[in-house]
C-alpha positions as CSV (number, residue, x, y, z in Angstrom):
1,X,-23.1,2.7,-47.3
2,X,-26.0,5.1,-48.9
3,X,-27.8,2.7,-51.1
4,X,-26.8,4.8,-54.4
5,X,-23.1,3.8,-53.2
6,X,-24.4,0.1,-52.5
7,X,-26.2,0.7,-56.3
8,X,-22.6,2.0,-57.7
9,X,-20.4,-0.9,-56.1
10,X,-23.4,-3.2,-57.3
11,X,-22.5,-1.5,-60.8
12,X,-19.4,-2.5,-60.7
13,X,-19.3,-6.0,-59.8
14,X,-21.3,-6.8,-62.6
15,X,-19.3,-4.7,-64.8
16,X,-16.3,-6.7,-63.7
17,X,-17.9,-10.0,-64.4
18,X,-19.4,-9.0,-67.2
19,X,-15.8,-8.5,-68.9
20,X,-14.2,-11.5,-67.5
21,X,-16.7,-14.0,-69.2
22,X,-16.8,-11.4,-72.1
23,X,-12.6,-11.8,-72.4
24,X,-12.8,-15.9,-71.4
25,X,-15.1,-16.0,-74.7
26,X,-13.2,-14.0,-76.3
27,X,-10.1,-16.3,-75.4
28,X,-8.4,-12.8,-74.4
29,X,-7.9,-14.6,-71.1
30,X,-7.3,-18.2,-70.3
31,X,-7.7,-20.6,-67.4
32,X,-4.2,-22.1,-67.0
33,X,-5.0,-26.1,-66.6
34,X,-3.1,-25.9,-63.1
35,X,-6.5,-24.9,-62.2
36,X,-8.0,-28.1,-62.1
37,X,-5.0,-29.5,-59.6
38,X,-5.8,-26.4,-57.3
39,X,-8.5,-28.3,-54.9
40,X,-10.5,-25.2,-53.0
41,X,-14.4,-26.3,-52.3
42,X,-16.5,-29.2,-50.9
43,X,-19.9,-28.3,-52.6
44,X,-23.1,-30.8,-51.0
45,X,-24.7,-31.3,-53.9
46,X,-28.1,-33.6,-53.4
47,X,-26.7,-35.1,-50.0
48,X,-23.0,-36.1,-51.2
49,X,-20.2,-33.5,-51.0
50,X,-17.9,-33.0,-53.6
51,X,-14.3,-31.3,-53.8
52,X,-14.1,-28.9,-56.3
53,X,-11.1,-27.7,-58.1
54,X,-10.7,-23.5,-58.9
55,X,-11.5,-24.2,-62.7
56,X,-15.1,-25.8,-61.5
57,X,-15.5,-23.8,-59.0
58,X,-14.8,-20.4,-61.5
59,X,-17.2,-21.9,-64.1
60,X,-19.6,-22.8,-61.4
61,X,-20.1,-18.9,-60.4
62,X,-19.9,-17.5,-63.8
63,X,-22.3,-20.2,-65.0
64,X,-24.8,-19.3,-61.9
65,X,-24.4,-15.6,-62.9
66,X,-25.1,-16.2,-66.6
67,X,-27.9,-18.2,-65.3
68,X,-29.5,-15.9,-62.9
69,X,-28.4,-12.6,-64.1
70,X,-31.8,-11.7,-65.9
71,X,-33.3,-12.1,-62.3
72,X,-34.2,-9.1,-59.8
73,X,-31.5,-6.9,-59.7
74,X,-30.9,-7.9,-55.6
75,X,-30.2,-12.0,-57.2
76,X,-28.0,-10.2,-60.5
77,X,-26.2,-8.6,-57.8
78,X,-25.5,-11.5,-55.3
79,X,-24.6,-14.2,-58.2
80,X,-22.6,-11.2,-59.3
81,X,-20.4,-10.7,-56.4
82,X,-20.1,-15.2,-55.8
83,X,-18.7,-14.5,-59.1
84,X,-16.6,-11.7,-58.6
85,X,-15.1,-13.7,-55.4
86,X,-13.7,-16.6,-57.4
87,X,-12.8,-15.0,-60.1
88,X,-10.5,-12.5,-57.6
89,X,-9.4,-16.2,-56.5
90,X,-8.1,-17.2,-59.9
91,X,-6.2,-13.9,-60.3
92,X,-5.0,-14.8,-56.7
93,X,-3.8,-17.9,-57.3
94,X,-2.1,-16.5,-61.0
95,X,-4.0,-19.0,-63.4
96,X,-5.7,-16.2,-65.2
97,X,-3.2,-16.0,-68.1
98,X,-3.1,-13.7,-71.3
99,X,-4.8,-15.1,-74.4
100,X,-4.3,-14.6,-78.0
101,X,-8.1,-13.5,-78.9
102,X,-8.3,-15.6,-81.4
103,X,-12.7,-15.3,-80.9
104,X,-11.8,-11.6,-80.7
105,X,-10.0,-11.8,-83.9
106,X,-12.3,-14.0,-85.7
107,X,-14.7,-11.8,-85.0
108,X,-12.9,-8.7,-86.3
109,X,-11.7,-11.0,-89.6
110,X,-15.7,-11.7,-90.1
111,X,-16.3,-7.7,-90.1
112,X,-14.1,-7.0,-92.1
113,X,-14.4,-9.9,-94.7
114,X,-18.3,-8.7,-94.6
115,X,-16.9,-5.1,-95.4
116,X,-15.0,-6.2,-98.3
117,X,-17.6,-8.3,-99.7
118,X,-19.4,-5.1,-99.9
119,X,-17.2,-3.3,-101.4
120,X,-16.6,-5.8,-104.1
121,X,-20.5,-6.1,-104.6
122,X,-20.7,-2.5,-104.8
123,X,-17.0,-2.3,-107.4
124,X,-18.7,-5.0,-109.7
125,X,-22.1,-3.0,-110.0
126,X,-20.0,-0.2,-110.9
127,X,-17.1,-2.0,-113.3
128,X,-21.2,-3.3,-114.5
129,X,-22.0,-0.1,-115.2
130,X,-19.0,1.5,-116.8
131,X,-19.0,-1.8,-119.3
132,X,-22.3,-1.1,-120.4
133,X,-21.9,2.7,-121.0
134,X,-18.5,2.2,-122.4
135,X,-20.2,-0.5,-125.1
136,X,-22.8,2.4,-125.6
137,X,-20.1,4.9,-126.4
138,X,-18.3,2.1,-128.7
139,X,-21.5,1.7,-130.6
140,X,-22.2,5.6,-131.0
141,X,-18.6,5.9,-132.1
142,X,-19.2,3.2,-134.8
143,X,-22.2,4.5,-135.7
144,X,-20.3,8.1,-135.9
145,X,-17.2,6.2,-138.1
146,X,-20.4,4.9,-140.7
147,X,-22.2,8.3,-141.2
148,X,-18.6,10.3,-141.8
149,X,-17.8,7.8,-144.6
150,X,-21.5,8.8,-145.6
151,X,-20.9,12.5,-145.7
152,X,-17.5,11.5,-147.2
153,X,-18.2,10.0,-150.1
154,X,-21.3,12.2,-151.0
155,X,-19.4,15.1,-150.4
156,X,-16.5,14.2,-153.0
């Protein structure tokens, strides 16, 4: 492999895990809780080994990647493809499910609240405006009403 393919590939790993942690956020996937009874890993961690289920396992990789990912592009690259691994794993083993996006959509909810607030800050300057000018024109048209009944009775 020509290291501009190795580059590419490289690319999209961390593409890939990139948008899984992006749509776990997002809640656009889930991790169905039968992950936790799917034992995989003994991890030695400070002398004792541990068994570790998919789910801890899965956040293990994407927290290491998160973690690490601001590195050298060679250690981006490797915590990207541990990640990669286990997260092909959990679509493997079916326990990446569809969400509902509800961050997605709370998301698009604030942007668009934001937008209407603007638009109402910008439709009361205005309605601001127009009340101002129209009590303007209401006192020129008074004033107009007084100065015909002027020229009226003087010109009797």
């Amino acid at each position: 492999m020509s290291n501009d393919e190795r580059h590419e590939y490289a690319k999209k790993i961390i593409e890939r895990v990139e948008k899984f942690i992006k749509q776990v956020r997002d809640m656009d996937i889930i991790i169905d809780q039968k992950a936790k009874n799917i034992p995989l890993i003994e991890i030695n961690i400070f002398g004792q080994s541990e068994r570790k289920s998919l789910s801890d396992a899965l956040a293990l990789m994407t927290q290491n990647y998160e973690l690490f990912k601001d590195k050298d592009s060679e250690t981006q690259y490797y915590f990207a493809w541990r990640a990669n691994d286990w997260i092909g794993k959990a679509y493997y083993y079916g326990i990446i499910k569809e969400g509902n996006g509800l961050i997605r959509k709370l998301e698009e909810c604030n942007s668009e609240r934001d937008e209407l607030r603007e638009k109402i800050e910008t439709i009361s300057t205005r309605n601001l405006q127009l009340e101002f000018e129209n009590h303007e024109l209401h006192a020129r048209l008074d004033q107009t009403d007084k100065m015909q009944k002027i020229f009226k009775e003087k010109n009797k």
